[in-house]
C-alpha positions as CSV (number, residue, x, y, z in Angstrom):
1,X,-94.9,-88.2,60.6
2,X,-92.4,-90.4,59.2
3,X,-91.5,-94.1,60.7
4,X,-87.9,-94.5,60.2
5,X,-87.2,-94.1,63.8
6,X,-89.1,-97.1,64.8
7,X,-86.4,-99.3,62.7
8,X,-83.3,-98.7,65.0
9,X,-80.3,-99.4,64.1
10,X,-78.6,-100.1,60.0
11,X,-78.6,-104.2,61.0
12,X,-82.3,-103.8,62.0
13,X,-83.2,-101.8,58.8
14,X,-80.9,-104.4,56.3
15,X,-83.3,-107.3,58.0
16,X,-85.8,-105.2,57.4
17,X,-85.7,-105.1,54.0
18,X,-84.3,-108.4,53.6
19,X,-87.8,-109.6,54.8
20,X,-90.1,-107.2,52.4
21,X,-87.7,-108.2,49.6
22,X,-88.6,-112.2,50.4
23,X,-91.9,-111.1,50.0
24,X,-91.8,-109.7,46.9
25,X,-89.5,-112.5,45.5
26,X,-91.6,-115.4,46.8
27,X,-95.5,-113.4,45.1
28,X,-93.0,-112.8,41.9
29,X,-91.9,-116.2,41.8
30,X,-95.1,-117.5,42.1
31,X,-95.9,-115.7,39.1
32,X,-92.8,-116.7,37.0
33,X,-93.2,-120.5,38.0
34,X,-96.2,-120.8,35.6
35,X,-94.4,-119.5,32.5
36,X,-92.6,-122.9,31.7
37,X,-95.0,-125.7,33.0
38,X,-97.2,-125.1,29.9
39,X,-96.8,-128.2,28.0
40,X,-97.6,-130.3,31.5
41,X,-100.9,-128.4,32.5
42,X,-102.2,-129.0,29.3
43,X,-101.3,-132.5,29.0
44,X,-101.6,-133.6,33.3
45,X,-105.7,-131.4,33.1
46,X,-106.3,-132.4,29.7
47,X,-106.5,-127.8,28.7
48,X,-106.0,-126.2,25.3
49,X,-103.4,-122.9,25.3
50,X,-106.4,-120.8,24.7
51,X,-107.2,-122.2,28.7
52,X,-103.8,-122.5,29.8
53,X,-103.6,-118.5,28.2
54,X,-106.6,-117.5,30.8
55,X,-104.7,-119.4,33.4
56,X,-102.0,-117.1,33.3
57,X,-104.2,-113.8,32.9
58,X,-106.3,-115.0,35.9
59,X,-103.5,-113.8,37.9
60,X,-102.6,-110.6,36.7
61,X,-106.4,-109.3,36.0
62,X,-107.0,-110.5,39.5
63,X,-104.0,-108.7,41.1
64,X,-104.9,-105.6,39.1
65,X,-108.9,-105.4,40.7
66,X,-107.7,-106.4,43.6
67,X,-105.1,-103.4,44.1
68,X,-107.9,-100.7,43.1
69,X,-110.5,-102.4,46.1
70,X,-107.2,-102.4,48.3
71,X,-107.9,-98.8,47.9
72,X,-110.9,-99.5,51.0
73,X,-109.2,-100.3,53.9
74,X,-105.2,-100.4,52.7
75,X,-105.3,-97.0,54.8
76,X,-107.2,-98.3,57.6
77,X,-105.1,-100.4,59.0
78,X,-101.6,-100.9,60.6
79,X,-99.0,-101.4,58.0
80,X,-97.5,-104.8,59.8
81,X,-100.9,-106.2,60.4
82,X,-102.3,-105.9,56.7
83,X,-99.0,-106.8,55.6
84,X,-98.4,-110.6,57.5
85,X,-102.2,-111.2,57.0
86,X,-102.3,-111.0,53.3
87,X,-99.0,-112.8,53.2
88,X,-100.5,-115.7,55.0
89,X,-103.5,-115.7,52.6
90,X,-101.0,-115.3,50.0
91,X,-99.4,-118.5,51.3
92,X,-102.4,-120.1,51.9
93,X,-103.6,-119.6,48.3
94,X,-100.5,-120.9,46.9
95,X,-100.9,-123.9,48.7
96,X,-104.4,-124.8,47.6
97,X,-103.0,-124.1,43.7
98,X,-100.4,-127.1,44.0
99,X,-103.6,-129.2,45.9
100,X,-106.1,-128.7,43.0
101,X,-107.6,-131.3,41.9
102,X,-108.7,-130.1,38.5
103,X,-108.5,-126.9,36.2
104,X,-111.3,-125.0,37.5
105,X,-110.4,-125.0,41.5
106,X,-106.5,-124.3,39.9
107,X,-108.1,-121.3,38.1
108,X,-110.1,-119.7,41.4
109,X,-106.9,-120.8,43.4
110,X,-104.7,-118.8,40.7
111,X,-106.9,-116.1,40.6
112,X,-106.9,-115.5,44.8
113,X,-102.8,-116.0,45.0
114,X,-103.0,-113.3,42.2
115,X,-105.4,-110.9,44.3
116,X,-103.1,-111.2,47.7
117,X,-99.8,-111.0,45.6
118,X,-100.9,-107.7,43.5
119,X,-102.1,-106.0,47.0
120,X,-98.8,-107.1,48.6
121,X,-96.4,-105.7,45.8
122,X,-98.3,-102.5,46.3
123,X,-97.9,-102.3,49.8
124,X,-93.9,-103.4,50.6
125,X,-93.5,-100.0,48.6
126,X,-95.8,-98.0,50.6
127,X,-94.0,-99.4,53.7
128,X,-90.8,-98.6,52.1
129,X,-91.9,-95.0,51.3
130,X,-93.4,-94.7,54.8
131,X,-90.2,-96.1,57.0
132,X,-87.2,-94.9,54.8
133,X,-86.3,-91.4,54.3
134,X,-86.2,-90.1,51.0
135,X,-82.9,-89.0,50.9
136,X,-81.8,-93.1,51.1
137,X,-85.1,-94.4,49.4
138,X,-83.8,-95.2,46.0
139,X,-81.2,-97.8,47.5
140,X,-84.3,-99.0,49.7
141,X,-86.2,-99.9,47.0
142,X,-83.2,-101.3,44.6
143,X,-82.9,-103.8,47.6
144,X,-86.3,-104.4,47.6
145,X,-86.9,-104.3,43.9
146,X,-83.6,-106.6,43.2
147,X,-86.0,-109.3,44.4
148,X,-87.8,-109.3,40.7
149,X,-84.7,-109.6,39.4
150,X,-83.8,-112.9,41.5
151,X,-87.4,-114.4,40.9
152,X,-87.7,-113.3,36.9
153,X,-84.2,-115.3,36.5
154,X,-85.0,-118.3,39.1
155,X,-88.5,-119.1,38.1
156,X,-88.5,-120.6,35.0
157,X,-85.1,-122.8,36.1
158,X,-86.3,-123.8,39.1
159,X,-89.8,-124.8,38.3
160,X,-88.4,-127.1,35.6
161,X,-86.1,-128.5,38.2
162,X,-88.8,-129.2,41.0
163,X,-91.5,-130.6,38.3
164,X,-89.2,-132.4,36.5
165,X,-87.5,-134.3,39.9
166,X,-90.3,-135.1,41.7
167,X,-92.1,-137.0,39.8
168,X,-95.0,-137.8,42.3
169,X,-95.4,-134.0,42.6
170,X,-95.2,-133.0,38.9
171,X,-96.8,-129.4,38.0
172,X,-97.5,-129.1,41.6
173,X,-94.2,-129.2,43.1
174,X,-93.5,-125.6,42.6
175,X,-96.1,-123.9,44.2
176,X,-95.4,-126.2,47.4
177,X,-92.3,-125.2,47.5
178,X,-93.1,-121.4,47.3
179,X,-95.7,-122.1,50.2
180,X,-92.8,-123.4,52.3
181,X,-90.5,-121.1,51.4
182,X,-93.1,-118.3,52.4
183,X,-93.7,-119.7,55.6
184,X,-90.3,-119.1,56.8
185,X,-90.7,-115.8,55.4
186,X,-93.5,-114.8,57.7
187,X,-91.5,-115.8,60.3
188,X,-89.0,-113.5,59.6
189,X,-91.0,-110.6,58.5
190,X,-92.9,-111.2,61.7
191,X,-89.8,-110.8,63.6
192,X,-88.1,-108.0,61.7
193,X,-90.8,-105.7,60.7
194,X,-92.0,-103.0,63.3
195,X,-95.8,-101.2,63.9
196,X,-96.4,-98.8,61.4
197,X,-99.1,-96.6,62.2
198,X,-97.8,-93.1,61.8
199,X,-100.2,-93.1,59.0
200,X,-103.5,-93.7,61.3
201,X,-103.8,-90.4,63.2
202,X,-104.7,-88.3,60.7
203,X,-108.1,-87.3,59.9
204,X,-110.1,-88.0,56.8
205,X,-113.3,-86.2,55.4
206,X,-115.6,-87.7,53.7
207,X,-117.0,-91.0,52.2
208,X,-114.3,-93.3,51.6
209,X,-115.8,-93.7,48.0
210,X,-115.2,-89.8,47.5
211,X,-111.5,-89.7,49.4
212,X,-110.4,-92.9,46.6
213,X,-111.9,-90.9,43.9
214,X,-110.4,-87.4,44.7
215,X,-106.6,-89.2,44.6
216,X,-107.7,-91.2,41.6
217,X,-108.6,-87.8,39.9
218,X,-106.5,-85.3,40.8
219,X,-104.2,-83.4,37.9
220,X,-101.1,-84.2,39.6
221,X,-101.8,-87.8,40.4
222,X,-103.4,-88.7,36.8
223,X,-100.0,-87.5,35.2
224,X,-98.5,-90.0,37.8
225,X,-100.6,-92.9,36.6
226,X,-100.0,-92.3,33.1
227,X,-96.5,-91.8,33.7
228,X,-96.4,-95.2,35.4
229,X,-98.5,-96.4,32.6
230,X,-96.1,-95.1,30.4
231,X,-92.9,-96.8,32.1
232,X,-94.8,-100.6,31.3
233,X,-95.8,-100.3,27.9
234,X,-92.4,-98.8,27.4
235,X,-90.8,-102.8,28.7
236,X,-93.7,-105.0,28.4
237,X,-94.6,-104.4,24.8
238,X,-91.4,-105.8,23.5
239,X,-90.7,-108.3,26.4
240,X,-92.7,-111.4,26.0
241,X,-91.8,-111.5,22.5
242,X,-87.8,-111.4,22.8
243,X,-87.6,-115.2,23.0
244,X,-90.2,-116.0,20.0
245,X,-88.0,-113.3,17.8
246,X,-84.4,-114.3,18.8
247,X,-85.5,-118.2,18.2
248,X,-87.5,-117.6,14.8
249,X,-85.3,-114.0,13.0
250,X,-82.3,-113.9,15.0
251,X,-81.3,-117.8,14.4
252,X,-81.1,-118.4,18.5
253,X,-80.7,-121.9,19.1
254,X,-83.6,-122.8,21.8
255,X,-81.4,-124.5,23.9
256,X,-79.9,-120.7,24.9
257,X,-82.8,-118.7,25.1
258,X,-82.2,-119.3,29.1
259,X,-78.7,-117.8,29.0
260,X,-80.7,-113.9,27.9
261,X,-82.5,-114.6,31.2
262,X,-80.2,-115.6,33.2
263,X,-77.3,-113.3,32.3
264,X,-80.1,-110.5,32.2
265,X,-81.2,-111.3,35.8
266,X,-77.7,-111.4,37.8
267,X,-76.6,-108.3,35.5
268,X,-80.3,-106.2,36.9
269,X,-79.5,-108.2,40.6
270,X,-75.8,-106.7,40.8
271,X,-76.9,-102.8,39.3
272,X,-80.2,-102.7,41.3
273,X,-78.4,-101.4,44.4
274,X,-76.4,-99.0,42.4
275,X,-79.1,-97.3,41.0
276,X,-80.6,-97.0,43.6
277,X,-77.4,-95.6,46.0
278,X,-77.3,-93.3,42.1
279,X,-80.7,-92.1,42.3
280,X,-80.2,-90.7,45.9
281,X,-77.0,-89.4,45.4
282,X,-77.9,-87.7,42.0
283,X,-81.5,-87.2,41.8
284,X,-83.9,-89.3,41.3
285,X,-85.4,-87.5,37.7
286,X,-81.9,-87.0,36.4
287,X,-80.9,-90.5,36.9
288,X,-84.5,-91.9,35.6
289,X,-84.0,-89.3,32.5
290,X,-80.7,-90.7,31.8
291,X,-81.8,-94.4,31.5
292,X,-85.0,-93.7,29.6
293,X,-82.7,-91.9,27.2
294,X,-79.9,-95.0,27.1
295,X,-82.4,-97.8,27.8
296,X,-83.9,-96.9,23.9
297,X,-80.5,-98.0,22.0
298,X,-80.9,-101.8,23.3
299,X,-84.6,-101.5,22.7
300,X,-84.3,-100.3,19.3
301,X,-81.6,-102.8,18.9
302,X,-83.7,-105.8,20.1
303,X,-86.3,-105.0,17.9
304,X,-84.6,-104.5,14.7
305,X,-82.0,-107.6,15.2
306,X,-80.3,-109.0,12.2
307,X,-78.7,-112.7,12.6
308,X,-75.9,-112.0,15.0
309,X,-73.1,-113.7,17.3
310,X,-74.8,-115.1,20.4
311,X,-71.9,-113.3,22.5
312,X,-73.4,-110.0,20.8
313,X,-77.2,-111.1,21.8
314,X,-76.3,-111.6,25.8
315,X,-74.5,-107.5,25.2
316,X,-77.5,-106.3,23.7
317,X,-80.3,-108.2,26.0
318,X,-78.5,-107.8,29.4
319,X,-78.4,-104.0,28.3
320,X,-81.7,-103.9,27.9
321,X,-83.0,-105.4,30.9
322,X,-80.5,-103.6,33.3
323,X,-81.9,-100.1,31.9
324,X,-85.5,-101.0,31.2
325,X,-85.9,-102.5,35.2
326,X,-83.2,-99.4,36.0
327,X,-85.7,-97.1,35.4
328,X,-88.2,-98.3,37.7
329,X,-86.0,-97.8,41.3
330,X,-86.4,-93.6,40.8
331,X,-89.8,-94.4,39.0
332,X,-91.3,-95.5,42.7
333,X,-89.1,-93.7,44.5
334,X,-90.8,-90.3,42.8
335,X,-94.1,-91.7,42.6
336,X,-94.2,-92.8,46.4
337,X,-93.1,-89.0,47.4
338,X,-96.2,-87.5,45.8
339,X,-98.7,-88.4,48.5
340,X,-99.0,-87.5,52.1
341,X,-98.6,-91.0,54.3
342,X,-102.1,-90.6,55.4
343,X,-102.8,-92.0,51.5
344,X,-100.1,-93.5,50.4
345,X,-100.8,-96.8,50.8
346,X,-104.5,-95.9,48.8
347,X,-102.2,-94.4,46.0
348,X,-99.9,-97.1,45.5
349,X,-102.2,-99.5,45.1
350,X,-104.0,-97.6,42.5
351,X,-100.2,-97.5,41.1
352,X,-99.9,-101.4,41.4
353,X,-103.3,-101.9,39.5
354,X,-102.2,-99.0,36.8
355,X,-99.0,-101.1,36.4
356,X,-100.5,-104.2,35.9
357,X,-103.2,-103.0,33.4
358,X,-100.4,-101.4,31.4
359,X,-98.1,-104.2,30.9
360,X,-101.2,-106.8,30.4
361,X,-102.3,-104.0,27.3
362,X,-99.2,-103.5,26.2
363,X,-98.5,-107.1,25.4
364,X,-101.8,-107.7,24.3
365,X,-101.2,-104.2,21.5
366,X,-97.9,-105.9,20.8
367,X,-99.5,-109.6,20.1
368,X,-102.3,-107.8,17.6
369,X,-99.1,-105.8,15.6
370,X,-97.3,-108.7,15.6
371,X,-97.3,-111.7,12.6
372,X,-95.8,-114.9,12.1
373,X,-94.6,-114.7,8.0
374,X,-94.6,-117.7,6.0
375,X,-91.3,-118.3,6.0
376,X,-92.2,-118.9,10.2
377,X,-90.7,-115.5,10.8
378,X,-91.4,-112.9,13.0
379,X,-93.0,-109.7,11.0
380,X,-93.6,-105.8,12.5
381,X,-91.3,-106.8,15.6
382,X,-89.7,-103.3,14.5
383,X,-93.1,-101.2,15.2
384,X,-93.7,-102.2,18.3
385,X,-90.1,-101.5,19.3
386,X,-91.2,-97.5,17.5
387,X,-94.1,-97.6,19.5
388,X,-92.4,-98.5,22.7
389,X,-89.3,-95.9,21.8
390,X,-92.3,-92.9,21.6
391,X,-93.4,-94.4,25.4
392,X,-89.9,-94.1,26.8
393,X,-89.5,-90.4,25.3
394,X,-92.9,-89.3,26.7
395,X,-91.8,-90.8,30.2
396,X,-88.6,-88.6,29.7
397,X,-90.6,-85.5,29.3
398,X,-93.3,-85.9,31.7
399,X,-91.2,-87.4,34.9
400,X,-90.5,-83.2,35.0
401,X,-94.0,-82.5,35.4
402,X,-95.1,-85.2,38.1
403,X,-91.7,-84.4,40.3
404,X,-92.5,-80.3,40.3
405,X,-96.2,-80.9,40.5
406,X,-96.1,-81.2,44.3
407,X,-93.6,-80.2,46.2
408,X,-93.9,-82.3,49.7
409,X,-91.6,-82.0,53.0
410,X,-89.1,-84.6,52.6
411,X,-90.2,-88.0,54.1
């Protein structure tokens, strides 16, 4: 049983998805905000980078455990019910991080707005999956998924801005503004998003232990995690080092490292919604085989870069991050149609933590190949851009194998 009927009308379904996509901006954002406000954690708590390093893991490594014990009750429940609790922990959370008095409650407070942010990401595309038909989920999810694209690009601004001009607040002004911001949210999402329970009715055998381990184990759903797997080392090993390698080989002033964000974010905001409408119209494999195949010349590119024109930088990086976040709109859309709704929301969330354990190891492979020269420059940028190439083309190939693998009734 499907849920789309329970949304009404197209106005009903556009506010809808305007209220998951505020979700998954405002747990993004929260994220992103960190990045910048290095330099005043370590000087306001008195941290090294090593701590300020674990700071920022705390998050991720807690979202990623917390989206495999999701696995327990994600299922269990009613899909609107789980969803404005753990936003509202999520908020709360969030809260307590700009209110921490010192580094160690800011770490715990971290590591709990991680945990409700990871299980939430998860679950806006289980709903997704479980209220849109396929035929139309592809633009769903660009809608949805255009909110990473809005966050990536307005975190790092805006976190600089708030810090920076409220002085009283410092470091802690961002995350109070995320919590108000989310509270408005939740009012919204509370008004807009209907029961989902069509999921509930259906029996299950078994020990819950032994259901989680069956879809962690079987064939098809192991060449879906590793093809998810895949899709983040493919991105996230040559990501966090674009800025260090355009400043240091490329001979990219600082002062426009900002510009490859922000011209990178509204490019992926605009073309979200296109690949998705794409993706439904053309197939959602053809369209994903088509940008892993282009999304390799920018990569490539970026990794090999000579000192260039600026103008020829912004070409190359906003190429690269429209296909490399292209890809992931029929990524989830394929992935989401491989269970039955009576597990989806179990499988995503083992997807979530999958993702999150890729693109934390693929940045962390990256960091050990990777070395600063003695001339300051950046050395073996190219392998990891080989490495990440050889990623792409296995997703290419296997996306064949996890769409045929099962063949379900269109949802």
């Amino acid at each position: 049983m499907t849920e789309h009927h329970a949304l009404g009308g197209k106005r009903k379904e556009q506010f809808f998805l305007i209220s998951l996509a505020g979700i998954q901006f405002t747990h993004i954002l929260d994220f992103m905000i960190m990045m910048p406000l290095g330099p005043d954690f370590i000087r306001e708590l008195n941290i090294n980078t090593h701590e300020f390093g674990l700071l920022l893991s705390s998050y991720t490594f807690a979202a990623a455990i917390a989206g495999v014990l999701a696995t327990y009750f994600v299922d269990r429940f009613e899909r609107r019910v789980l969803l404005l609790s753990l936003y509202a922990c999520f908020i709360i959370a969030t809260l307590l991080c700009g209110l921490a008095p010192d580094y160690p409650s800011l770490f715990i407070a971290r590591a709990f707005a991680g945990a409700f942010g990871g299980i939430l990401g998860s679950l806006v595309q289980t709903i997704v999956a479980d209220s849109i038909p396929f035929e139309r989920r592809g633009k769903a999810l660009g809608t949805v998924m255009s909110a990473f694209s809005v966050s990536t690009v307005a975190g790092v601004p805006l976190s600089l801005l708030l810090a920076n001009n409220i002085p009283f607040l410092g470091w802690r002004a961002p995350f109070i503004f995320i919590a108000l911001i989310s509270s408005l949210i939740l009012y919204l999402a509370y008004r807009n998003i209907p029961k989902i329970e069509g999921h509930l009715g259906q029996a299950q055998e078994g020990s819950r232990l032994s259901q989680i381990w069956n879809i962690l184990v079987a064939h098809q759903h192991l060449r879906a995690f590793i093809f998810m797997a895949l899709v983040m080392m493919t991105g996230f090993s040559v990501i966090p080092y674009i800025a260090l390698y355009l400043t240091s080989n490329v001979g990219i002033d600082n002062a426009y490292i900002s510009l490859v964000y922000l011209f990178g974010g509204i490019a992926t905001l605009m073309s979200s919604r296109l690949i998705g409408h794409m993706a439904d119209r053309y197939g959602k494999v053809k369209i994903f085989r088509i940008l892993a195949i282009a999304s390799l010349i920018p990569l490539l590119v970026t990794t090999n870069l000579m000192p260039v024109p600026l103008w020829l930088v912004l070409i190359n990086s906003t190429a690269f991050f429209i296909l490399i976040s292209g890809r992931m709109i029929p990524a989830m859309a394929i992935a989401s149609q491989m269970v039955e709704a009576k597990i989806r929301g179990t499988f995503m969330s083992l997807v979530g933590s999958v993702q999150m354990l890729a693109s934390g190891l693929a940045s962390v492979i990256a960091g050990l190949v990777v070395t600063i020269g003695g001339d300051g420059k950046m050395e073996h940028y190219n392998l990891v851009g080989y490495g990440a190439a050889a990623c792409g083309l296995l997703t290419f190939w296997l996306v064949g194998y996890i769409h045929n693998d099962k063949k379900l009734p269109k949802a």
